[in-house]
C-alpha positions as CSV (number, residue, x, y, z in Angstrom):
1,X,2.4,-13.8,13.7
2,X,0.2,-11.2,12.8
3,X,-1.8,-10.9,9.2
4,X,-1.8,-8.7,6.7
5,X,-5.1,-8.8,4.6
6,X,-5.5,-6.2,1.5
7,X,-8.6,-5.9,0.0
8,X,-10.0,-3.0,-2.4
9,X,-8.2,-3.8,-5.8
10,X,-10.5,-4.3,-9.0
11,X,-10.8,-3.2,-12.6
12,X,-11.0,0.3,-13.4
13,X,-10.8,2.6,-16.4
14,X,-7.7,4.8,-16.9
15,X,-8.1,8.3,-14.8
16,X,-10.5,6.4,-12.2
17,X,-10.0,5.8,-8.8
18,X,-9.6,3.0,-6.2
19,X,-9.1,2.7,-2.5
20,X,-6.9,-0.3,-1.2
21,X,-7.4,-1.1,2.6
22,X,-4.8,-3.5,4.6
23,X,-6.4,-4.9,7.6
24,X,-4.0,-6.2,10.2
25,X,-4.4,-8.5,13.3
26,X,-2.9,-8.1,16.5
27,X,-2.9,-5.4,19.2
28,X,0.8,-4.0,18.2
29,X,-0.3,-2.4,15.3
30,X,0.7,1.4,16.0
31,X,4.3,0.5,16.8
32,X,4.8,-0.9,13.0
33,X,5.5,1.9,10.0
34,X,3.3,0.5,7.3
35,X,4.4,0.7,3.2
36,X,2.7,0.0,0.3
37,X,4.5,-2.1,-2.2
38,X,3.6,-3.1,-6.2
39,X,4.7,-5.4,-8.5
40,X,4.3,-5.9,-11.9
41,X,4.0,-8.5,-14.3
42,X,7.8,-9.4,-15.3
43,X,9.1,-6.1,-12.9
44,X,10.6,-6.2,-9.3
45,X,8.7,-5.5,-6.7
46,X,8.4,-1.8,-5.8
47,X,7.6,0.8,-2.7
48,X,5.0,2.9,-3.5
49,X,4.4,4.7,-0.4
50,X,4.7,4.6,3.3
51,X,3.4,5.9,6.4
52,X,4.7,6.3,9.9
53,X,3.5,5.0,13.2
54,X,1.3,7.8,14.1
55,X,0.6,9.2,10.6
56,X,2.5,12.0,11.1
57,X,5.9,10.9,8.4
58,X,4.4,10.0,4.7
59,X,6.5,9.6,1.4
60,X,5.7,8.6,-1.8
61,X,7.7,7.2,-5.0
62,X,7.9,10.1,-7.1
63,X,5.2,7.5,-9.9
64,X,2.3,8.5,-7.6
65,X,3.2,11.5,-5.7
66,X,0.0,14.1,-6.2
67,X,-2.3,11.0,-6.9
68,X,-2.0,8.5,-4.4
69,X,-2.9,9.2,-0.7
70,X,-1.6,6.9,2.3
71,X,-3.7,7.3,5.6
72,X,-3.7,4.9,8.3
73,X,-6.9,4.3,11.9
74,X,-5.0,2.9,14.4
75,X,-8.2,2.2,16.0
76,X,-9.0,0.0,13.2
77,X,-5.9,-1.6,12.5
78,X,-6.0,-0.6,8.9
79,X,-4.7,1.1,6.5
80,X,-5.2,2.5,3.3
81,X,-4.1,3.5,-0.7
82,X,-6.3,6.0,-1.7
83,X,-5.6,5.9,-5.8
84,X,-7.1,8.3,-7.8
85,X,-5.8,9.4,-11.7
86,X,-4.8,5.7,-12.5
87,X,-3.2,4.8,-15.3
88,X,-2.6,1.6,-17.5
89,X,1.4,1.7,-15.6
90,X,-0.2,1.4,-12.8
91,X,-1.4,-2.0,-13.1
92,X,0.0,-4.3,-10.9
93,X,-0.6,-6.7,-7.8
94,X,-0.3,-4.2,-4.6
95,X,1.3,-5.5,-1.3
96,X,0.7,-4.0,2.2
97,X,3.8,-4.5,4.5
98,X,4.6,-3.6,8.1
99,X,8.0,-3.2,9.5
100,X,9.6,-1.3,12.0
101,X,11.4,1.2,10.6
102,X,10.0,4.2,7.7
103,X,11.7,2.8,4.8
104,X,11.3,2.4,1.0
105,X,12.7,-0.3,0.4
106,X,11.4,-4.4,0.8
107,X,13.8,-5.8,2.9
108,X,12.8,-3.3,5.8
109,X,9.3,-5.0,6.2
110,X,9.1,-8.1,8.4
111,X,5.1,-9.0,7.4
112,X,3.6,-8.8,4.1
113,X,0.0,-9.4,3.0
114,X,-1.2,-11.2,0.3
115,X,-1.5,-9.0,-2.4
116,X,-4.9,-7.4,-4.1
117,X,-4.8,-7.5,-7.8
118,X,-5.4,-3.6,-9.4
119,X,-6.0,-3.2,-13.1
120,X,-6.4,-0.4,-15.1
121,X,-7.8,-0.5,-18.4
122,X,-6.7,2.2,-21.8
């Protein structure tokens, strides 16, 4: 079973930035799209964006398009969130997922990590 493990998330002031990394084991990693996922406190879980085997296929919820940056290193196994303009709506636990299709919804993703707590203060 291979392991999703974000890391990255913290406390920052509205308008700052953050960069969220999801490190994943096994040697398969390039033949799984990866997503980024939040959720809220008392709201559904929800994509935030996604990123295609090689890189090449990116999309964004229309809540961070222009601010948020997905990138993936297949080298490293990893990939990344770069956040920057946050805002207090922003605050929420964010989820790294792996599946095998580009999609923007949950129930497309077959692993999930943990979960890496961001919060942005007013």
């Amino acid at each position: 079973q291979v392991q999703l493990v974000e890391s990255g998330g913290g406390l920052v002031q509205a308008g700052g930035s953050l960069r969220l990394s999801c490190a994943a084991s096994g040697r398969t990693f390039s033949s799984y799209a990866m997503g980024w996922f939040r959720q809220a406190p008392g709201k559904e879980r929800e994509f935030v964006a996604a990123i295609g085997r090689i890189g090449g296929e990116l999309y964004y919820a229309d809540s961070v398009k222009g601010r948020f940056t997905i990138s993936r290193d297949n080298a490293k196994n990893t990939v990344y969130l770069q956040m920057n303009s946050l805002t207090p709506e922003d605050t929420a636990v964010y989820y790294c997922a792996q599946g095998p299709l580009l999609r923007a919804t949950t129930n497309a993703y077959t692993n999930w990590g943990q979960g890496t707590q961001v919060t942005v203060s007013s």
